[in-house]
C-alpha positions as CSV (number, residue, x, y, z in Angstrom):
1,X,0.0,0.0,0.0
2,X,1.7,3.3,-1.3
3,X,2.1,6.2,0.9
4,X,-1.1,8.4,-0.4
5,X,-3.4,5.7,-0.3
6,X,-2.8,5.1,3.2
7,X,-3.2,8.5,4.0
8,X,-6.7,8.3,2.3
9,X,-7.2,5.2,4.6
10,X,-6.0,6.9,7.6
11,X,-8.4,10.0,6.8
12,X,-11.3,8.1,5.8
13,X,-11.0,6.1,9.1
14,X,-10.3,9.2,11.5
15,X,-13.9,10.7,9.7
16,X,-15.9,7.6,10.5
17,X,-14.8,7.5,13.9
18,X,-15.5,11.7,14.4
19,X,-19.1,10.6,12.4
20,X,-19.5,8.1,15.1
21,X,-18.5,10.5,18.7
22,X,-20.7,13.1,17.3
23,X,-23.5,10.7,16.4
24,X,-23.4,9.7,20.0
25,X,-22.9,13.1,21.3
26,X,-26.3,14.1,19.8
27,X,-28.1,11.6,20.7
28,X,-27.7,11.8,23.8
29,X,-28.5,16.1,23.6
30,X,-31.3,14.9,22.5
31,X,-32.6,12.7,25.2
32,X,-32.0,15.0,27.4
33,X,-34.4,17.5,25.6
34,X,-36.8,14.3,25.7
35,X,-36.5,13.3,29.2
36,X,-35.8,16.6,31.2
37,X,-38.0,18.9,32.1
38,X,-35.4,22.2,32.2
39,X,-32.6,21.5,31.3
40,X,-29.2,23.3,31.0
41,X,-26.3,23.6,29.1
42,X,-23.1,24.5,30.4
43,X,-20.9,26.7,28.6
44,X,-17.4,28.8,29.6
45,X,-16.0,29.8,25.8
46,X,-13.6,26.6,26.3
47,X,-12.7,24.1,23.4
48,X,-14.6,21.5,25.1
49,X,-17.8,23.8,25.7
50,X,-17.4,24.9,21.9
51,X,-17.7,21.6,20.5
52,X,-20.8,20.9,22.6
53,X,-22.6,24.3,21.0
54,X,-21.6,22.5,17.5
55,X,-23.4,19.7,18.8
56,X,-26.3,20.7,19.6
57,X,-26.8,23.2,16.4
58,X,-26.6,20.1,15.1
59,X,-29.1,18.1,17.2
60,X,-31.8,21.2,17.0
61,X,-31.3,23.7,14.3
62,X,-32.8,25.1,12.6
63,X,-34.9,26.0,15.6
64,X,-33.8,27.3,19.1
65,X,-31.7,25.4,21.4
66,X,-34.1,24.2,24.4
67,X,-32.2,25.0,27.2
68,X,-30.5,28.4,28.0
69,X,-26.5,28.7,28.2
70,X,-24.9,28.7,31.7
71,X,-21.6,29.9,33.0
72,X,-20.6,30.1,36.2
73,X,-18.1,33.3,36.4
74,X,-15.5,33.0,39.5
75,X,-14.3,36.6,38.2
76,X,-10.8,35.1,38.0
77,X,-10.9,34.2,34.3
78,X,-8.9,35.1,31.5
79,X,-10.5,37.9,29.9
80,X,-10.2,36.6,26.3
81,X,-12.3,33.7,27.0
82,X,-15.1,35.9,28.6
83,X,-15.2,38.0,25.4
84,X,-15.2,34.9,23.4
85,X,-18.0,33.3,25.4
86,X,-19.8,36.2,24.9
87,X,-19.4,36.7,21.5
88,X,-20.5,33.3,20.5
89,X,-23.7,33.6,22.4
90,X,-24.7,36.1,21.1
91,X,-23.6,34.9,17.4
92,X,-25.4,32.2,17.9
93,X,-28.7,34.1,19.3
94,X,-29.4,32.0,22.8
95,X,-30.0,32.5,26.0
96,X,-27.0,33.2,28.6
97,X,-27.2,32.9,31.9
98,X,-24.5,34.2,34.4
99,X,-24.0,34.0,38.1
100,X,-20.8,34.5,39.3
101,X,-18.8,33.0,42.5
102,X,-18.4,36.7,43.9
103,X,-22.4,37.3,44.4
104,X,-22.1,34.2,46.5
105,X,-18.8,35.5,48.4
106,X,-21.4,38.6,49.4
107,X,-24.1,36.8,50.2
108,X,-21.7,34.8,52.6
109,X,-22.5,31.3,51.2
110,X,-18.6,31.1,49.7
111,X,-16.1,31.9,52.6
112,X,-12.1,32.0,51.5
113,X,-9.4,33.4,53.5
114,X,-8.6,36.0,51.0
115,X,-11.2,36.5,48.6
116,X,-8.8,38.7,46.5
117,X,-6.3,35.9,46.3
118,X,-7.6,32.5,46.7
119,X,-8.6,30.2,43.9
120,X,-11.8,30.2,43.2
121,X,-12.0,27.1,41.5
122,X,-13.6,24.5,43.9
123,X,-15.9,27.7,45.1
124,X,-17.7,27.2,41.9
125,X,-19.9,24.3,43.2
126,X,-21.5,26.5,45.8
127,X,-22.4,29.0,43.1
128,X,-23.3,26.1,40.3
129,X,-25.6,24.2,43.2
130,X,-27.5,27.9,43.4
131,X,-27.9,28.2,39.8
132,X,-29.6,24.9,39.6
133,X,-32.1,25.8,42.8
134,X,-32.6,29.7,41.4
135,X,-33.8,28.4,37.5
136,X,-34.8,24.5,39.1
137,X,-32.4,23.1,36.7
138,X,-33.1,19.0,36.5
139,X,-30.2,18.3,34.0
140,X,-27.0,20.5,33.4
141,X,-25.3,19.2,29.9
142,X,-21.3,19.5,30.4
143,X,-17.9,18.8,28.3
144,X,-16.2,17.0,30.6
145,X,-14.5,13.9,29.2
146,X,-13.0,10.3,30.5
147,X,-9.8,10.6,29.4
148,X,-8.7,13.8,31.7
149,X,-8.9,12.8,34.7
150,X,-9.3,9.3,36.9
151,X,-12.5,10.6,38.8
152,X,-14.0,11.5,35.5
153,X,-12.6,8.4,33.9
154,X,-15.2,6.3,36.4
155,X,-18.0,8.9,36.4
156,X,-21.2,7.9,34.1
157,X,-22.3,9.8,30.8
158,X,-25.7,10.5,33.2
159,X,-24.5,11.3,36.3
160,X,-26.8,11.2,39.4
161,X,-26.7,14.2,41.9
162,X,-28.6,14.2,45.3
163,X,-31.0,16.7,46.6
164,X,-27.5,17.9,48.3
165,X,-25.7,18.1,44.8
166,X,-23.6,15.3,45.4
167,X,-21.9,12.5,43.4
168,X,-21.8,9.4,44.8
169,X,-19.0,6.9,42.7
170,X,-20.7,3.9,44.6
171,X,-24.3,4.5,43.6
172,X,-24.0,5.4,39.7
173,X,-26.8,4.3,37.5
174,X,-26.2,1.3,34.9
175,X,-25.9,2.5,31.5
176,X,-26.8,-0.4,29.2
177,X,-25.6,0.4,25.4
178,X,-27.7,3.4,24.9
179,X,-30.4,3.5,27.5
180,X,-30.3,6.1,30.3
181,X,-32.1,6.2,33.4
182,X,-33.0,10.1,33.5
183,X,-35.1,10.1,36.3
184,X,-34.8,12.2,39.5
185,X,-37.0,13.6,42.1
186,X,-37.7,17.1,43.2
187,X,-34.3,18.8,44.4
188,X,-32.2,16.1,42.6
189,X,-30.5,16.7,39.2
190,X,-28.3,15.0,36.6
191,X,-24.9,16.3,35.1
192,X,-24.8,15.0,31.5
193,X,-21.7,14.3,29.0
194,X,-22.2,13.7,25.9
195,X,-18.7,13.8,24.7
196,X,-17.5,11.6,27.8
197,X,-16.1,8.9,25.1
198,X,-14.1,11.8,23.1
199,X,-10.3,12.3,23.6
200,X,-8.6,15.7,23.5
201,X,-7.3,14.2,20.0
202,X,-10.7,13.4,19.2
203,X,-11.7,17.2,20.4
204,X,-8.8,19.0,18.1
205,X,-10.3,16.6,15.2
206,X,-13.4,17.9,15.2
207,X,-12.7,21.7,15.7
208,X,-10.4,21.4,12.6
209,X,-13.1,19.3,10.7
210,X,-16.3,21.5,11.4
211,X,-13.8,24.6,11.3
212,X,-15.0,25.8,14.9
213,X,-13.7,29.0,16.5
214,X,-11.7,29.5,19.5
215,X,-10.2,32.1,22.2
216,X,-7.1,32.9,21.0
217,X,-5.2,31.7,24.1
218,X,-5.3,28.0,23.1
219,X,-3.0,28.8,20.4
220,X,0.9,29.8,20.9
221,X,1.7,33.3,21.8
222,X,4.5,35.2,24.4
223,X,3.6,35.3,28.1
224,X,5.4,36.1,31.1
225,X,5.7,32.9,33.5
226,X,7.0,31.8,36.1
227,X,8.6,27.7,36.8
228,X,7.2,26.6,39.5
229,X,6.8,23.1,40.8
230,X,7.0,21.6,37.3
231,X,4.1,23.6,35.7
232,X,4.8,27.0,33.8
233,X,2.6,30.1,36.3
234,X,1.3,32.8,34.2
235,X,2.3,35.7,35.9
236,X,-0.8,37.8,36.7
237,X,-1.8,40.0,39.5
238,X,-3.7,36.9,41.4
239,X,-0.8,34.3,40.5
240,X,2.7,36.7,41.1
241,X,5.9,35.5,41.5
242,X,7.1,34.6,45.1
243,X,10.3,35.4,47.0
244,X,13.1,33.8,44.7
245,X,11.4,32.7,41.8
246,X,12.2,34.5,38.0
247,X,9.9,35.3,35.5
248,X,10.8,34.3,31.8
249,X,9.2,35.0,28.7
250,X,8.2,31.8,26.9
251,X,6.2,30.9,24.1
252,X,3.2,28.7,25.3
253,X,-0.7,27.9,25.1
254,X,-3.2,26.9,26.8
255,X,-4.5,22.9,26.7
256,X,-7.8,24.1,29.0
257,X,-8.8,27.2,30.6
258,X,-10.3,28.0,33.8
259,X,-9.6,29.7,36.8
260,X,-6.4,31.9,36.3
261,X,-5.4,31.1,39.8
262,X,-4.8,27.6,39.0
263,X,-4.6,27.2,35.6
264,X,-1.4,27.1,34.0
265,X,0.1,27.0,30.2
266,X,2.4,24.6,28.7
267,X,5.7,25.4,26.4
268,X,4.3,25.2,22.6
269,X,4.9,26.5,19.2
270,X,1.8,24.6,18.2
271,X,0.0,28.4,16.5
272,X,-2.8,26.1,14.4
273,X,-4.8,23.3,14.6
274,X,-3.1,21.3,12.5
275,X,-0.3,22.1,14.7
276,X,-1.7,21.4,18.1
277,X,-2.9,18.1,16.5
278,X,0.1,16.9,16.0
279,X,1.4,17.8,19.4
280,X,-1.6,16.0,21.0
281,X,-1.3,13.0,19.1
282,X,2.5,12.3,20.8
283,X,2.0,13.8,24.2
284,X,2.1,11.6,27.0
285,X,0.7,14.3,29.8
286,X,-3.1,14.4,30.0
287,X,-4.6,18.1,29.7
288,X,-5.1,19.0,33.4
289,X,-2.0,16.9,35.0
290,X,0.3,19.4,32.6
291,X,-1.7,22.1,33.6
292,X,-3.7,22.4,36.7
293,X,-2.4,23.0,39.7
294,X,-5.6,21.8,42.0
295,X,-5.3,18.8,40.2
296,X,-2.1,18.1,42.2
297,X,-2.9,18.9,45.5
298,X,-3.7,15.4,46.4
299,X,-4.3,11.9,44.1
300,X,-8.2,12.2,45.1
301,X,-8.5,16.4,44.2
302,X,-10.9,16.1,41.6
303,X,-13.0,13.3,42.9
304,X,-13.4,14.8,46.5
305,X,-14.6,18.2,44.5
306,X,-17.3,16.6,42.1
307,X,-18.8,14.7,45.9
308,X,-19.2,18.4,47.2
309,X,-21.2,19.5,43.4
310,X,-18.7,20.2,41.3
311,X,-19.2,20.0,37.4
């Protein structure tokens, strides 16, 4: 078999199996529109969030999407994802809903040491858990996949919360082939994923396939960081450099985004898709081990989080 046409093999193969994740990924946007009452759909302006939005244009257009657009603000984000999420909403003509983690800092129901300082991150749960009792949200649709993280690895596409907002790992609904158990009582709710099965490969695919923009950040420009502890520290007025440390300029991007306070960048030239494919396809470091840093406060980090509500 000559070079091109295993190329063409390659290709064809790589679209079948992108035909088949999004296939899955709308079906299962759809039962949620079928089996929940008010749903939700989570959305921050990341790559993950993004691809859902293609998703379900494609599970519901040409009419409206039916459920609104959520994001839960912590008022620590990078700025060019907040003007991306915005401008995508409203390019796209739906709803979006906002509530951010410093209302709930004044209305006492988030306490941190330093509320200037101190991540945010984990706070978000609080302020997600009053979202859902403020609009009576039954199912909140989300991008998180298996492949990130071990916690989300073991988590189910429909994902069971309590009246309380919990997870419990040890009480998860079976999930034979396609059939979902979507139902819940008053005060209960379901986090859904319908690209669980999807890689961060599989994510870079299909934003190159279906062409899909993105905040500029997740593609390689100049920063100012600082090492630290393995992970490259943007340097920013809530993550500065401490006694002893240097700050270098480096060429980097962004593999996710969230909080600035604890998410960090990674040492790229990658400036295009095609180019952070490639880099994706040989890295060895899953998205938020290279570059979270409350990922690495303990082995159970993520795990303990998603038992107190977290996405």
């Amino acid at each position: 078999m000559n070079t091109a046409v295993e190329q063409l093999f390659l290709d064809n193969a790589s679209s079948r199996h992108l035909d088949w994740l999004e296939s899955e990924a709308i079906h299962i946007m759809r039962e949620v529109a079928a089996e929940c009452s008010n749903p939700a759909l989570l959305f921050s302006g990341g790559k993950d969030s993004v691809v859902l939005l293609r998703i379900a244009e494609k599970a519901f257009r040409p009419g409206k999407f039916p459920f609104p657009l959520v994001h839960i603000d912590t008022g620590h984000n990078f700025p060019e994802v907040i003007s991306f999420r915005d401008q995508r909403a409203a390019e796209l003509g739906e709803k979006l809903v906002v509530r951010s983690v410093e209302d709930s800092i004044k209305r006492g129901t988030v306490r941190l040491r330093n509320p200037l300082t101190d991540s945010r991150n984990a706070a978000q749960a609080v302020t997600l858990l009053e979202t859902i009792e403020e609009f009576k949200f039954d199912a909140c649709i989300g991008g998180a996949r298996r492949d990130e993280e071990k916690a989300r690895a073991k988590e189910r596409i429909f994902s069971f919360r309590d009246e309380f907002g919990q997870w419990n790992p040890k009480a998860q609904r079976p999930e034979l082939w396609d059939l979902y158990n979507t139902r819940v009582h008053p005060g209960e709710n379901m986090r859904v994923f319908p690209i669980s099965n999807w890689t961060e490969l599989d994510v870079w695919q299909y934003i190159a396939r279906e062409k899909l923009a993105l905040p500029p950040i997740y593609f390689a420009h100049e920063r100012q960081v600082i090492p630290r502890n393995g992970l490259l520290v943007p340097l920013t007025d809530l993550t500065p450099a401490k006694d002893g440390e240097t700050v270098e300029n480096r060429i980097v991007r962004f593999r996710t985004v969230g909080d600035i306070s604890c998410t960090c960048p990674v040492a790229s030239d990658a400036a295009s898709v095609e180019a952070i494919i490639a880099e994706t396809a040989v890295t060895q470091i899953t998205e938020r081990g290279a570059t979270r840093m409350d990922d690495q406060t303990s082995e159970a980090s993520m795990e303990k989080r998603k038992k107190e509500g977290y996405f």
